[in-house]
C-alpha positions as CSV (number, residue, x, y, z in Angstrom):
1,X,0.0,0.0,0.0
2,X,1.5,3.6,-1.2
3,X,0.0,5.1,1.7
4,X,2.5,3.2,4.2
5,X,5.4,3.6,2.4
6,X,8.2,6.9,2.6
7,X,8.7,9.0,-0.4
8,X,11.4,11.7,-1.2
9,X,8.9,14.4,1.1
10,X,6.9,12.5,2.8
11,X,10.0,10.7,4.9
12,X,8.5,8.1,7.2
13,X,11.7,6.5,7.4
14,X,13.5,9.4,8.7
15,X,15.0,8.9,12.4
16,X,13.9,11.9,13.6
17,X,10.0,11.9,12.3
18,X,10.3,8.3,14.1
19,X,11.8,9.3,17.5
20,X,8.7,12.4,17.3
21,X,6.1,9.9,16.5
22,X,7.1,7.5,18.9
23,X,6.8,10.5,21.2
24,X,3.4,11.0,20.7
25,X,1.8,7.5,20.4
26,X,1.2,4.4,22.5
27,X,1.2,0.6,21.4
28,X,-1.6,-0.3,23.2
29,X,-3.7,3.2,21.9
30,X,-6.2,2.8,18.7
31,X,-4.9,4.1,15.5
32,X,-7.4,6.6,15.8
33,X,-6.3,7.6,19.3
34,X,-2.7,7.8,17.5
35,X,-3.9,9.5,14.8
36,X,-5.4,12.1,16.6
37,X,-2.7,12.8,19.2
38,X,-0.5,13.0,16.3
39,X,-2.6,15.9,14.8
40,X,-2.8,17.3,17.7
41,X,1.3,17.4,18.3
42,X,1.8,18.6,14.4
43,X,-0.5,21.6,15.3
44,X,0.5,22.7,18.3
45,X,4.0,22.0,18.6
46,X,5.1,23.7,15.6
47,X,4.6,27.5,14.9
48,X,2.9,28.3,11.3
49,X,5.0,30.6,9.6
50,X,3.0,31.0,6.2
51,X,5.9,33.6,5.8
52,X,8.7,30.7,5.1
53,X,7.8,28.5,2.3
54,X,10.6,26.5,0.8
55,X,9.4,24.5,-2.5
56,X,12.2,22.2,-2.8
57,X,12.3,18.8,-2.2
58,X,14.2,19.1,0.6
59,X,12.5,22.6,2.3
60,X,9.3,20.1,2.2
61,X,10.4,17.3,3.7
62,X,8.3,15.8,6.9
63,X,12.2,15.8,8.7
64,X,12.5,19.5,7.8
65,X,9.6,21.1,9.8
66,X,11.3,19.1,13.0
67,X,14.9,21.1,12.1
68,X,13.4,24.3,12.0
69,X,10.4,23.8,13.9
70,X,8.0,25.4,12.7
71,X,5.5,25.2,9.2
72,X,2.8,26.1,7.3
73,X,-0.2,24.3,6.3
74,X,1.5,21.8,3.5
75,X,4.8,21.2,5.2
76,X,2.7,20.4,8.7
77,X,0.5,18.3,6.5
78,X,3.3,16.7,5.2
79,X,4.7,15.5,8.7
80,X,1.5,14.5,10.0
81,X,1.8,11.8,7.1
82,X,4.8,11.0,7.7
83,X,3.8,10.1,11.7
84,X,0.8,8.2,10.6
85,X,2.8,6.0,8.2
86,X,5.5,5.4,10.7
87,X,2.4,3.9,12.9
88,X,1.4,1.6,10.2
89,X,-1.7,4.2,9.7
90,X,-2.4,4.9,6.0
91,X,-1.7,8.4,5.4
92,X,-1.7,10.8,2.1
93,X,-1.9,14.2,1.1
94,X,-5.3,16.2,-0.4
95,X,-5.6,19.7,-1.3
96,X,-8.1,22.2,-1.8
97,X,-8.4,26.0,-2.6
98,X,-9.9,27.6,0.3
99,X,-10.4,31.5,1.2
100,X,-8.8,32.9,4.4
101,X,-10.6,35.0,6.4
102,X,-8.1,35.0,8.6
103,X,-5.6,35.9,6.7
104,X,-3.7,39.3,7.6
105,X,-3.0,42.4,4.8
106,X,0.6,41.8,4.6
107,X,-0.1,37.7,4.0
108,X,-2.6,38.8,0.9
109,X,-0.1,41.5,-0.5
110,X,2.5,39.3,0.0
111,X,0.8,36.0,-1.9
112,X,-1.1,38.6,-4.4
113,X,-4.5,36.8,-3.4
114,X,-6.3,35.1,-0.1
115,X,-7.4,32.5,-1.8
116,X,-4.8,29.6,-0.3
């Protein structure tokens, strides 16, 4: 199953997305329970900074938000995969445009839109 295995980004294999994931999860929890606990980390561990975006391969990397510790919405979303598939929980990436109302007037000047 694709959805179990590392890729180039999405770097299950990684020691130090497995040390945080082992962090975070229990043997004897549900993978929902994982799963959830692992969202939860992802989120609030790591500051978003929608201001830092690195599109290379390596600047998206699951390993790379746990270097620099922080991420924005892909990059975090990218980790959180990487967790689940280190806990045998079958994980992949789907997008969507979306409007954000939260978003502040240097974040639209600086993207050119607020449509994310």
């Amino acid at each position: 199953m694709d959805e179990l295995k590392p890729t180039r980004i999405i770097n299950s294999d990684h020691h130090s997305v497995i040390e945080f994931t082992r962090s975070y999860t229990r043997s004897t929890n549900s993978d929902c329970a994982n799963a959830v606990s692992l969202y939860y980390a992802v989120r609030d561990r790591f500051r978003y900074d929608p201001y830092t975006i690195d599109l290379t391969v390596e600047g998206l990397r699951a390993s790379r938000v746990l270097e620099i510790n922080r991420g924005w919405c892909v990059s975090k979303a990218i980790l959180l995969a990487a967790c689940c598939r280190v806990s045998s929980i079958p994980a992949r990436l789907g997008f969507a445009d979306v409007r954000n109302h939260l978003s502040t007037a240097r974040m639209r000047e600086r993207m050119g839109t607020d449509l994310f």
